[in-house]
TIZAMAR-230877 format. One record per residue (C-alpha): x, y, z. Coordinates in steps of 0.5 Angstrom, whole numbers, plus 500, padded with zeros to 3 digits. Example, Ala and Ser with C-alpha at 12.3 -4.5 7.8 and 13.67 -1.06 7.14 Angstrom:
# TIZAMAR-230877
px	py	pz
525	491	516
527	498	514
//
This chain:
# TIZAMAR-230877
px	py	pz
677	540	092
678	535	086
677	528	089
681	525	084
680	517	087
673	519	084
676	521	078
680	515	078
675	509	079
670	513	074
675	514	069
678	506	069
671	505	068
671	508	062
678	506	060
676	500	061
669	500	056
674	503	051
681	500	052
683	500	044
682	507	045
685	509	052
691	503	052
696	502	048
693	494	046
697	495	040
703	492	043
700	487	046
695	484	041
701	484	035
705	480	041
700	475	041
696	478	048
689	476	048
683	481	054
681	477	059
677	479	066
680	477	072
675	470	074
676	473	082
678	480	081
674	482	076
679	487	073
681	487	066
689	484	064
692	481	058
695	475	058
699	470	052
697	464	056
690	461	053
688	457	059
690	463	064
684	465	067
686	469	073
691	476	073
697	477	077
695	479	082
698	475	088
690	475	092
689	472	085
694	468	083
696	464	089
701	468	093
708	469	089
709	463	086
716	465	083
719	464	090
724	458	089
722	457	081
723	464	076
721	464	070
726	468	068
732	466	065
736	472	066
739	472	073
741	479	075
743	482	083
741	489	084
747	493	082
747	488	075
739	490	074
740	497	072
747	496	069
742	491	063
736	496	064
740	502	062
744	499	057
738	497	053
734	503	053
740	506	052
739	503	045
732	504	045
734	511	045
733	513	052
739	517	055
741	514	063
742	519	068
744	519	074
740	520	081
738	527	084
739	527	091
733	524	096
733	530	099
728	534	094
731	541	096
728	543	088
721	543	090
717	546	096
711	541	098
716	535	100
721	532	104
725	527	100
723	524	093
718	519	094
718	516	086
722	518	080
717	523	078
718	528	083
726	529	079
722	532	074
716	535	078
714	542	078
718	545	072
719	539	067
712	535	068
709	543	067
714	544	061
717	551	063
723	548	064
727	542	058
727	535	062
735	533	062
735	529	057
728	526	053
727	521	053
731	518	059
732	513	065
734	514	072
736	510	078
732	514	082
733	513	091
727	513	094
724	513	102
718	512	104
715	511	111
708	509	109
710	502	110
715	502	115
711	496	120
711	491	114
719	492	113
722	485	114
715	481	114
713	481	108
719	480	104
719	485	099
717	492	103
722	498	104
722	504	106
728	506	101
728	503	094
730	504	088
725	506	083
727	505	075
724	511	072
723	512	064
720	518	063
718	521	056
716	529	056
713	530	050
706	534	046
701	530	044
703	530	036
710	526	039
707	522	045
707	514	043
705	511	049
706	504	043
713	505	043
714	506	050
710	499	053
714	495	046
721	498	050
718	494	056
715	488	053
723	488	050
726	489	057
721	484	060
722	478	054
730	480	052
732	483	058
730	479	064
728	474	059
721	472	061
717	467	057
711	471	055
706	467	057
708	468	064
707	476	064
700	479	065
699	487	064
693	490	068
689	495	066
688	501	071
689	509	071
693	513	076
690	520	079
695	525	084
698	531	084
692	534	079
694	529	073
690	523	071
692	518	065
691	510	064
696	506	066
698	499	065
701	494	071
706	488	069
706	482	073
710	475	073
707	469	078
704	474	083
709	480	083
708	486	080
714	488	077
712	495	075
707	501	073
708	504	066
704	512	067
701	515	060
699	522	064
695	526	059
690	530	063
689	536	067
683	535	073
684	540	077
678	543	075
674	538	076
673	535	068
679	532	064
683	537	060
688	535	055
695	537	057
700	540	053
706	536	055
704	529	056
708	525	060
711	517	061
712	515	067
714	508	069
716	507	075
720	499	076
723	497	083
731	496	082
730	490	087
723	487	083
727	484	078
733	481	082
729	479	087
724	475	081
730	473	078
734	470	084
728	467	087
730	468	093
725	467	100
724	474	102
727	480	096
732	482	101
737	476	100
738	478	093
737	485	094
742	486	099
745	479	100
752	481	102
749	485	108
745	479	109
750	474	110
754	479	114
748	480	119
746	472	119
753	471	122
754	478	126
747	475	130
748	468	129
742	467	126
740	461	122
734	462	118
729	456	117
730	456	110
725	450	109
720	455	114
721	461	110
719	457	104
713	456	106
712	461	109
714	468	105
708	465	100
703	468	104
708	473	107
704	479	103
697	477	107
702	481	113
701	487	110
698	491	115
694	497	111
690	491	107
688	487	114
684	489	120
687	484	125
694	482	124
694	477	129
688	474	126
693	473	120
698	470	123
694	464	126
691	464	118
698	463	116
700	459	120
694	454	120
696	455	112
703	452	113
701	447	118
706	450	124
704	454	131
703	461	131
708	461	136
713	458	133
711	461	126
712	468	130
718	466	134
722	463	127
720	469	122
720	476	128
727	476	128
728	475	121
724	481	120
727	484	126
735	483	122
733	485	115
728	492	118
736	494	119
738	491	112
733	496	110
733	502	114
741	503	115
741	503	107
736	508	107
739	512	112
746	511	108
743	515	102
739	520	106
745	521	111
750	523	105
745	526	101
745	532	107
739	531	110
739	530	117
735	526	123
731	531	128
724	531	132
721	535	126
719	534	119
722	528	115
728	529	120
724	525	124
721	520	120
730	518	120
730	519	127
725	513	127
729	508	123
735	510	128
732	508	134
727	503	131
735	500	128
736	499	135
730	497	139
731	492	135
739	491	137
738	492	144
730	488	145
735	481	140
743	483	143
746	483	137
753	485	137
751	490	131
754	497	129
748	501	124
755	504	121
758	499	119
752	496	116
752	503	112
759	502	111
758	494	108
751	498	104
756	503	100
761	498	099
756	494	095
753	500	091
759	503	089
759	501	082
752	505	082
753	510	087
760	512	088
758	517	092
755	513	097
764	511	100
765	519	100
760	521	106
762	514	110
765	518	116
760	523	116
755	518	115
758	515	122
759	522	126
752	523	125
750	516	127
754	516	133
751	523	135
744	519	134
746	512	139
747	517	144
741	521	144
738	514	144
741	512	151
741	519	153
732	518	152
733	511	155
736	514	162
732	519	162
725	516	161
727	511	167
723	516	171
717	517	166
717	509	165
716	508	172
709	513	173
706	509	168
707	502	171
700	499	173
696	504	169
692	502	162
697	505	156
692	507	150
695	508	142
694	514	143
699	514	149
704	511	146
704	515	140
706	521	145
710	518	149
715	517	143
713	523	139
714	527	145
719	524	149
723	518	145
720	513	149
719	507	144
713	500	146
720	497	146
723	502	152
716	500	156
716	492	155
724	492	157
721	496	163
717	490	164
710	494	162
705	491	159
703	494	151
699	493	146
702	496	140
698	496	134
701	493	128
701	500	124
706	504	129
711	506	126
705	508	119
702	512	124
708	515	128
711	517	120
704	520	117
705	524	124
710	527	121
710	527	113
708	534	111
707	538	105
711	544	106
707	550	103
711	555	099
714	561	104
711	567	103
713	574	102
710	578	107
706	582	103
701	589	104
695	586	100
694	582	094
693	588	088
691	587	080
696	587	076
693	584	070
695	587	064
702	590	067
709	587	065
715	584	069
718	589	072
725	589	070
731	588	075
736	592	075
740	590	081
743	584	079
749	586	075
751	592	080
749	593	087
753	600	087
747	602	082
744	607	087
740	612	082
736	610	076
731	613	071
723	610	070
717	610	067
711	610	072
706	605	070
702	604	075
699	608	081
695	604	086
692	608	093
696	614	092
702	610	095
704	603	091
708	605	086
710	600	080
715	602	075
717	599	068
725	597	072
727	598	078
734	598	082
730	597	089
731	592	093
724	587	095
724	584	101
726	577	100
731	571	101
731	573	108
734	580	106
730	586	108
728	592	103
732	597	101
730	604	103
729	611	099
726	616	094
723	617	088
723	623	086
721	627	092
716	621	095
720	616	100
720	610	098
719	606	106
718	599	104
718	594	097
716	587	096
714	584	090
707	580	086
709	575	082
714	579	078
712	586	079
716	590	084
711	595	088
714	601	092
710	604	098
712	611	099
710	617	104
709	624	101
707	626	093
706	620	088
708	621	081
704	621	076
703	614	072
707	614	065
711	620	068
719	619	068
722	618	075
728	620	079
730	613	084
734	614	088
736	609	094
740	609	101
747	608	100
749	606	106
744	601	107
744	599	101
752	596	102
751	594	108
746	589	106
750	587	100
756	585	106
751	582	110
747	577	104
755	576	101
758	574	108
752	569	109
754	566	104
761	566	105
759	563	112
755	558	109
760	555	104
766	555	109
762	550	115
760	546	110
768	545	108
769	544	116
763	540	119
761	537	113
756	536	106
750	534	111
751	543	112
745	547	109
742	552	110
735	552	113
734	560	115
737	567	114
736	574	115
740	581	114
738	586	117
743	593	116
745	591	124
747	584	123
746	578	120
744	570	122
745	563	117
741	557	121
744	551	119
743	544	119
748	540	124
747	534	129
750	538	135
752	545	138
757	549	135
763	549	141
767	556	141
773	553	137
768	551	132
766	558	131
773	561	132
776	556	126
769	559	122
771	566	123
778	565	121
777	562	115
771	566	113
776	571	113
781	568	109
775	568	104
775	576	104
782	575	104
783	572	099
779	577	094
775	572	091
770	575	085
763	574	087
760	572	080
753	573	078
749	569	073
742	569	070
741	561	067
736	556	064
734	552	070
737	545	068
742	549	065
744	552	072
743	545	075
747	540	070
753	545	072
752	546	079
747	541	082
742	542	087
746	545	093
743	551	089
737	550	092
741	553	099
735	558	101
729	553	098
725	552	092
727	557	087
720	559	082
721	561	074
725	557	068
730	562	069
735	563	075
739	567	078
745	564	080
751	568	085
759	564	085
763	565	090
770	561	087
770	553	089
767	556	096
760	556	094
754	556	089
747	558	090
741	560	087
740	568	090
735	575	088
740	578	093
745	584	093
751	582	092
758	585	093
762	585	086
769	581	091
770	579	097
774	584	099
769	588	100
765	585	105
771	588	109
770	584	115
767	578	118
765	578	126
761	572	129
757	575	135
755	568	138
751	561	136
745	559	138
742	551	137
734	554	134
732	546	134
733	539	133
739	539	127
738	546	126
743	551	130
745	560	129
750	564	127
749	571	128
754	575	126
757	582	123
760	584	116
763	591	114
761	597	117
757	593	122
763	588	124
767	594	126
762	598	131
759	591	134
768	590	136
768	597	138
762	597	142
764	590	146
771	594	147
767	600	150
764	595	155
771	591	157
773	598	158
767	599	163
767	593	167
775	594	168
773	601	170
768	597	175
772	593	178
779	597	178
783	592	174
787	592	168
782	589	163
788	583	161
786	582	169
779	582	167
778	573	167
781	571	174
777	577	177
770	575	174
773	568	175
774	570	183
767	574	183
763	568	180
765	562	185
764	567	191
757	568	188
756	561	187
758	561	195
753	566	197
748	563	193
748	556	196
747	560	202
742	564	201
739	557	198
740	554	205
737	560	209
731	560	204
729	552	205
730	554	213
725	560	212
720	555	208
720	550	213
719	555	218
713	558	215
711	551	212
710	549	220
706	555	222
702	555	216
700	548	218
697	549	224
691	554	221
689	548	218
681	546	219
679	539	221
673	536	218
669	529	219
673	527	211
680	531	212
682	537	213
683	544	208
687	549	209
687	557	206
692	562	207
696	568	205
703	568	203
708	573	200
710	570	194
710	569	185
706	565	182
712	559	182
714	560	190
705	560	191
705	553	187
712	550	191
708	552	197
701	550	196
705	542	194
709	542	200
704	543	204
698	538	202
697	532	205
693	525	203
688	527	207
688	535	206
686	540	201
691	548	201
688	554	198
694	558	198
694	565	196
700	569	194
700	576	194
706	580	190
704	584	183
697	581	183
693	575	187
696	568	184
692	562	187
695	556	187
689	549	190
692	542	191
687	537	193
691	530	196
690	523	194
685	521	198
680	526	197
675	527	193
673	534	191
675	537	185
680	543	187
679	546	181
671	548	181
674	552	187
680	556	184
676	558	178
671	561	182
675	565	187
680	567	181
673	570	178
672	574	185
679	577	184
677	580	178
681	574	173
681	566	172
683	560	173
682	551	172
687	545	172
685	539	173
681	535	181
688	534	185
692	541	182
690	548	179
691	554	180
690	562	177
690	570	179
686	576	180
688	583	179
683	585	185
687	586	191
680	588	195
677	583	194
682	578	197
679	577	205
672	576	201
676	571	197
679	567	202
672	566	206
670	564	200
674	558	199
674	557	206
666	556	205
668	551	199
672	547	202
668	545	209
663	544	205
666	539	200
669	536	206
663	535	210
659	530	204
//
């Protein structure tokens, strides 16, 4: 693997030897910047300042030294920052796009965009795909939650941000990376109006994703404005390659130029002010603005990536400012408290109405984190605080940029609503698990999986009255937990073949899935029985639809899955010979089927979508010739109504005989029309894409089979709906053919159990109603008689117990599962005795319990005597059970634990 930090460091050093060559210094120099190094740092910055000695780093440069006294002559909010920045690349003649969503539904090693680079990764930055406009800007959202526990401290963290992209995809010969930091050095200077002998830009370079190029940083009294990116090289090979398309990368934080020209105490009152002072009056804050003042240039030094002990810093702060540690806390923690939840409901705003959804897996969960964390802090201060209406304040503010934003609002609150209950019912339910952990040492490691697995916040603990130690990094760590790189789906496959020297197969099922019988050259034979052919109507597994099945020639085709872009068919039978002309010929019956099938999943798709909301995607399908599933992404359980009403519209579309249209487009072309909701199924590969359009209903990127008209999916039955995890829930249902023997076989069986139960099947519901209270009466009794009956037993299995000089133990045999074995061997112990029970039923289960004041290890005992029965077993000292197929070895078992017992009790 490339170590592309390595890479980095020894290629800003030879940067760095040679900047004239690697930098665009160009620029500067005809600006009138002179190279300097950093008298404290050492790094190389260029300045237009003669008496400048330091660069601008804020360690460097004595912390943010514009807090109070902004050089910058131009003021500009957040929502004013980028209409001044995108009107002046607009004359410099770069094209100002809108954002993609945060949810990066284009690409399969992601969650959500982390920088506006990731708009244009894979496709653009690899120059298969044309960028949407070249040169060009765009206020692109972005979270991450690699910073979450510095958020509200330092004053100028998030973990949803604007990033200011400027980017340029260009081959060598037109890539002017010159221009492109003069464009900057114009926005710094006439755009926001900073003297130049104010800015610093540093020399540096950047590595990831296999790409390295320089890159040069712009500072202003201590904070960094932005990063401008020359990406030129390949390095996945380990050496530096030229790439063909060399790209500009420029990432600016909207918030930076608003906080710098505001010159406010923390960034979050220019950035979001209106939110600000909305919660100031909510919760009654008054900020120390004199404290703040103080403070917030040293507020960096908090950053808990960059400091081994946070509580050492706080008491360097302090001392610094001349206040107690206390009181510098008790001021600045609240503050902190009151704008993470500025920052996180304006992430989740975004986030929420971009379709993503908060969960226990995944980037879901990192959402879920900003929840409950919003209302830890809500509940450990107080305040009278809704998350959304502060979403609601948030989007009224962005409208100007983010119209879009003020649409999903009720959504945005439904799902809110669902997360605030989940939290109170996480609240009750760990009341029991809280109380265990009283008087018990709690380890990180401990309260990380408490949360990941049980929700149970520090917070929870503290308000319970324990006693934590949470490290300052929590929420870091808890988010790396979850951050992934999702690695691309893959079709299952029968082996990996070369096939180099092969062409693509060309794919004749698009155009007409009633194309049942075509001709073919045969290119290819691999073992005898993998087929590949110049064109083909089979259908490859794929987009979770299963394969079309069938004949070439007098072969039978019996699977079909694709290689890159070959399609191989797998036969039983007599291959035909390579460069011979074959017959297919392709199930027909299965093949419609298929086609319903695919065609409904879309239509059910597109109609929850219209009726539970645009945070509806798909998250998982499959097509067999019996029926089909669509999971979805939704907040709760589908009740019977919501399925019935589904059924119904789904129904109206068949109605309706709205034409399926089929379209194979460039990719961007696909996307400027249809946006990313393309991306139902995931990541799509290629330049080119396939795209299937139901009406206004539903669009999205698909290899499938697809009907030529809704009308001929027939009819759509939903056989039930499952909740498969957090946020994700299961429609099974049946189209055409299917949908009509799945609603004779239900009449079949309803004509069955009216048989049954002598009933007209109208009478059926009352008569079963009837059968299940008189059911649930019975079993209360036999419940009754059971507990009688263990008690019975319990009392005569205790009077076999064995006393020693330490306690006493107890062997016996009952007939009984594993389950009712263990429920026995509990009741049954005392603080003073140890059970070895032996349950005998299909196999022997041993179940060993040791009581608390004791000191054996039962499971050393279990293990062995689960040996002798032939099978095995552990746990831990106090509980532990197994089993043994050995029925016959039984009487020797017993005497054995008997033997083990008496003799651990007699130390």
């Amino acid at each position: 693997m490339v170590d592309e930090k390595r890479m980095k460091a020894e290629f800003r050093k030879k940067a760095q030897a040679d900047p004239e060559k690697y930098y665009p210094v160009q620029t500067l120099i005809e600006a009138g910047f002179e190279r300097r190094q950093c008298k404290r740092c050492g790094n190389y910055f260029w300045s237009a300042s003669p008496e400048r000695e330091v660069c601008g780093e804020p360690e460097c440069s004595g912390g943010y030294t514009f807090i109070g006294n902004s050089p910058a002559k131009e003021k500009m909010d957040f929502i004013q920052t980028w209409k001044k920045f995108s009107r002046l690349f607009k004359k410099l003649g770069y094209t100002p796009i809108k954002r993609y969503p945060i949810a990066a539904r284009w690409r399969d090693d992601t969650d959500f965009v982390q920088a506006s680079i990731y708009d244009f990764q894979p496709y653009v930055v690899t120059g298969e795909v044309e960028p949407p406009a070249n040169p060009l800007v765009v206020p692109q959202f972005c979270v991450r939650f690699n910073d979450i526990d510095n958020v509200g401290i330092t004053g100028r963290h998030y973990t949803g941000f604007v990033m200011i992209g400027q980017h340029a995809f260009e081959p060598p010969e037109s890539y002017a990376p010159e221009d492109y930091l003069h464009h900057i050095y114009l926005w710094l200077t006439q755009g926001m109006k900073i003297p130049k002998e104010e800015i610093q830009f540093h020399e540096d370079a950047w590595a990831g994703g296999g790409n390295l190029g320089p890159s040069m940083e712009f500072f202003s009294r201590g904070l960094e404005i932005g990063n401008q990116v020359y990406m030129q090289y390949d390095i996945t090979s380990g050496e530096l390659r030229e790439l063909s398309i060399k790209v500009l990368d420029m990432g600016m934080g909207q918030e930076r130029p608003a906080w710098f020209t505001y010159a406010t105490n923390t960034s979050y009152e220019a950035v979001f002010a209106d939110v600000v002072k909305k919660l100031y009056a909510r919760t009654g804050i008054k900020p120390d603005h004199e404290l703040m003042r103080r403070f917030l240039p040293y507020s960096g030094l908090l950053n808990v990536d960059e400091r081994s002990s946070i509580e050492e810093t706080w008491r360097e702060v302090a001392s610094k400012i001349g206040v107690d540690v206390e009181e510098l806390k008790e001021k600045v923690l609240p503050l902190a408290a009151l704008y993470s939840i500025g920052d996180h409901t304006r992430s989740l705003l975004v986030a929420l109405a971009d379709g993503a959804l908060p969960s226990n897996v995944g980037g879901g969960y990192n959402l879920r984190v900003l929840v409950r964390r919003s209302l830890d802090f809500i509940a450990k201060h107080g305040w009278d605080v809704s998350l959304a209406e502060v979403c609601e304040w948030h989007a009224r503010y962005l409208k100007p940029q983010y119209p879009e934003l003020l649409e999903h609002l009720d959504e945005v609150a439904k799902i809110l609503a669902v997360e605030e209950r989940k939290y109170a019912e996480t609240k009750r339910r760990s009341r029991e698990i809280v109380a265990k952990l009283k008087g018990k040492r709690i380890t990180v490691e401990k309260l990380l999986e408490l949360y990941d697995s049980h929700g149970i916040s520090p917070e929870m603990l503290a308000e319970a009255g324990l006693e934590v130690e949470v490290p300052e990094d929590f929420y870091i760590r808890l988010a790396a937990r979850h951050e992934r790189s999702r690695e691309a789906a893959q079709i299952k496959k029968f082996k990996e073949f070369d096939i180099s020297g092969l062409p693509a197969t060309e794919i004749l099922y698009y155009d007409d899935y009633l194309l049942l019988e075509f001709e073919a050259r045969v290119l290819r034979v691999y073992e005898g029985k993998y087929v590949v052919l110049d064109r083909t109507a089979f259908y490859p597994t794929s987009g979770g639809q299963i394969a079309d099945r069938g004949y070439l020639g007098d072969a039978r085709v019996v699977d079909v899955f694709k290689q890159s872009n070959v399609v191989f068919h797998r036969i039983e039978g007599e291959p035909p010979k390579e460069g011979s002309v074959v017959k297919g010929k392709i199930d027909a019956e299965r093949r419609v089927q298929l086609a319903q099938h695919h065609t409904a999943t879309h239509i059910i798709n597109g109609v929850a979508r219209s009726l539970l909301g645009e945070h509806v995607w798909q998250a998982g399908a499959e097509k067999t010739p019996e029926k089909a599933r669509l999971d979805i992404t939704h907040y709760e359980s589908l009740s019977s109504e919501e399925l019935s009403r589904i059924e119904e519209l789904a129904n109206e579309v068949i109605a309706k005989a709205i034409p399926v249209k089929s379209m194979l487009l460039p990719r961007n072309e696909a996307e400027k029309r249809y946006g990313f909701r393309l991306y139902q199924g995931g990541a799509v590969p290629g330049k080119t894409i396939r795209v299937v359009k139901i009406g206004d209903l539903d669009t999205e990127a698909c290899g499938g089979t697809h009907l030529k008209n809704t009308r001929e999916a027939r009819l759509i039955k939903i056989i039930g709906s499952t909740k498969i995890q957090d946020g994700v829930v299961r429609i099974e249902f049946a189209a055409g053919k299917a949908a009509f023997e799945y609603i004779r076989e239900r009449e079949r069986l309803l004509t069955l159990a009216s048989e049954k139960l002598s009933v007209n099947p109208e009478q059926l519901p009352e008569t079963v109603e009837k059968f299940f209270r008189e059911w649930k009466a019975l079993r209360k009794e036999v419940e009754k008689l059971r507990e009688e009956i263990a008690e019975l037993k319990k009392a005569e299995l205790e009077k076999q117990a064995v006393s020693t000089a330490e306690g006493e133990y107890l062997v016996a045999q009952i007939d009984a599962a594993m389950e009712e074995t263990i429920k026995a061997a509990q009741a049954l112990v005392a603080p003073k005795r140890a059970v070895i029970l032996f349950g005998v039923a299909d196999k022997v289960y041993v179940a060993g319990v040791r009581g608390k004041e004791l000191d054996l290890d039962i499971s050393r005992i279990v293990r062995e005597v689960c040996s002798l029965l032939g099978g095995g077993g552990g746990g831990k000292a106090e509980f532990a059970q197994g089993a043994g197929k050995n029925k016959d070895k039984l009487a020797e078992a017993k005497t054995l634990a008997e033997e083990k017992l008496r003799e651990a009790l007699a130390q």
